[in-house]
C-alpha positions as CSV (number, residue, x, y, z in Angstrom):
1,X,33.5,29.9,-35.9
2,X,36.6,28.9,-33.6
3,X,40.2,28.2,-35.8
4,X,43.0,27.3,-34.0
5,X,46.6,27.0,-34.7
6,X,49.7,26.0,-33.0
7,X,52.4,26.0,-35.7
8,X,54.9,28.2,-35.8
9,X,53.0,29.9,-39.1
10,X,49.7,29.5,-37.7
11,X,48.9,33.7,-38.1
12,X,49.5,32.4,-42.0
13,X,47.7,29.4,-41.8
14,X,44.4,31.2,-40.2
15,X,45.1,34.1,-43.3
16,X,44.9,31.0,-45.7
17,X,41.7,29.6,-44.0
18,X,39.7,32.7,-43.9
19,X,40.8,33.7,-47.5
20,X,39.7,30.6,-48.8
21,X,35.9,31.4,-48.3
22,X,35.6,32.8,-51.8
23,X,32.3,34.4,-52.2
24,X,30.9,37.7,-52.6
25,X,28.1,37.1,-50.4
26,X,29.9,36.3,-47.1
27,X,32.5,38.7,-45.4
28,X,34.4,37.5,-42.6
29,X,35.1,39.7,-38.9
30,X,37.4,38.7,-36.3
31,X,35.5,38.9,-33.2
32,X,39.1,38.3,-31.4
33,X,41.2,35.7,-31.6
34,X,40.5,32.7,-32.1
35,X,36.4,33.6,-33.0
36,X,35.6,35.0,-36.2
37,X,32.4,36.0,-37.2
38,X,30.9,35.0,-41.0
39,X,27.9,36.9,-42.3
40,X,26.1,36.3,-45.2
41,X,23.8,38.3,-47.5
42,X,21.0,36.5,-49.8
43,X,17.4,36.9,-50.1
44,X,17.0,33.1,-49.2
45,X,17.3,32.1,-45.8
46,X,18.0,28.0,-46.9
47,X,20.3,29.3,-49.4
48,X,21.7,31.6,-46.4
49,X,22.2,28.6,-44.5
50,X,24.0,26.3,-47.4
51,X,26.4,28.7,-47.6
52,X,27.2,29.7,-44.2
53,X,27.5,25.9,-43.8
54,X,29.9,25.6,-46.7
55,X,32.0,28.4,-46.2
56,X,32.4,27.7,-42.7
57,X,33.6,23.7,-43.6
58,X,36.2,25.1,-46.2
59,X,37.9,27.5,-43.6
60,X,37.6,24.6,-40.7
61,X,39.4,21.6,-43.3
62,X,41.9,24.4,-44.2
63,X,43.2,25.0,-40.2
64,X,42.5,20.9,-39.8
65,X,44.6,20.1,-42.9
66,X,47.7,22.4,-41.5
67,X,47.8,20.4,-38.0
68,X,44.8,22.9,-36.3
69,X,41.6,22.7,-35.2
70,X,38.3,24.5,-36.0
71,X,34.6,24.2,-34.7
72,X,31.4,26.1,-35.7
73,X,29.0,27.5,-34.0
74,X,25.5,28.8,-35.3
75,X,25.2,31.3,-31.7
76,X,27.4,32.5,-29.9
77,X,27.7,31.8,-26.0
């Protein structure tokens, strides 16, 4: 996942994004900025995939909602 920022706060705002995927079966690493890499744990892989899918849209509309922008991707390049 790609999150942006250009405000003035935007270390904050990227905090705020990443913090708001609240679930104990996803943790979050920062590949380097702006990629950060979610990884989730569940004995399902459709349930897996809802809620990479999920967590990955909360942390985008948060960036989006502050003025930055945010993409996912499944692989990386």
């Amino acid at each position: 996942m790609d999150l942006k920022s250009y405000a003035p706060n935007g270390v904050d705002v990227i905090k705020k994004a990443l913090s708001s995927i609240d679930s104990d079966e996803i943790s979050v690493q920062c590949v380097g900025a702006p990629r950060y890499r979610l990884m989730v744990k569940s004995s399902d892989y459709i349930t897996a995939e809802t809620l990479l899918k999920e967590a990955a849209d909360i942390a985008i509309k948060v960036v989006i909602e502050e003025g930055g922008e945010g993409t996912f991707q499944r692989e990386l390049e």
